[in-house]
C-alpha positions, -999 to +999 in steps of 0.1 A: -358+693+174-397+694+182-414+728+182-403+741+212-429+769+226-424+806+232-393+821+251-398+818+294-382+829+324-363+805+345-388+815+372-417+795+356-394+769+339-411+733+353-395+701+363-395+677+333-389+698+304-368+685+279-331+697+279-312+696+243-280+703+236-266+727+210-264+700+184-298+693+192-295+663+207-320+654+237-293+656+265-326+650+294-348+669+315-351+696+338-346+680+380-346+712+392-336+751+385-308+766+409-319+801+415-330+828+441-358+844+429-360+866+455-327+884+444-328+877+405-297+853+402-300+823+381-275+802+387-282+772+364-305+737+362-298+705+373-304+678+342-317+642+353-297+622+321-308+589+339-278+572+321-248+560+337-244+567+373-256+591+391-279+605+364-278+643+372-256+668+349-255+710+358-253+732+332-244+765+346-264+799+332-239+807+310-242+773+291-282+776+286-287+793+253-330+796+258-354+786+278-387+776+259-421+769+271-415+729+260-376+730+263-337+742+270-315+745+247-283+747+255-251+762+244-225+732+248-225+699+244-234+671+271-196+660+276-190+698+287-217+696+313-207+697+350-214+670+378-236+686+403-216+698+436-226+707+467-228+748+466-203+769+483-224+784+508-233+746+525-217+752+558-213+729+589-217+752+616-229+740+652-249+762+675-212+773+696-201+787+662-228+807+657-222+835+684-189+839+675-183+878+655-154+863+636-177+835+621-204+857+609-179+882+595-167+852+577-199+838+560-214+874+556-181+883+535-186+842+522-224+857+508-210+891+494-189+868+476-214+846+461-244+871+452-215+894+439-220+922+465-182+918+473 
């Protein structure tokens, strides 16, 4: 594995950087980081493999081992890496639904869930 850089933050982690697994093997790049920085949670990266269909892999934050300056090393190997899903907070809601108290009880509780207030 090529010199790799100095430790980062996923918050200034770039689009393009290379993504190796944890047998060192290049796995692909970053397509994009899943976070919100303006609560701290990290939730992963999105990995354009550009083999095979589809060409995206997620590895969730708990399979990322580092985060270099020049790469991501991960923790697993690319056969354990997920296919990308839509998240669990994509509603379909139209504009009826919205005043409705039982449906904003429901996705309030549906956010505690996900940012782990709940």
């Amino acid at each position: 594995m090529p010199d790799l850089g100095a430790a980062i933050s996923y918050l200034v982690l770039e689009p393009g950087t290379e993504v190796y697994d944890a047998a060192g093997e290049r796995v692909g790049t970053v397509d994009h980081v899943l976070a919100d920085a303006n609560i701290d949670i990290f939730d992963g990266i999105v990995i354009d493999t550009r083999l095979g269909p589809g060409g995206h892999r997620f590895a969730d934050a708990e399979q990322i081992e580092e985060l270099f300056e020049r790469g991501v090393v991960l923790n697993v190997t690319s056969d354990e890496l997920h296919d990308p899903e839509p998240g669990p907070a994509a509603l379909d809601a139209d504009p009826d639904d919205v005043d409705k108290p039982e449906l904003s009880d429901r996705l309030r509780r549906a956010w505690d869930w996900i940012s782990g207030r709940y």
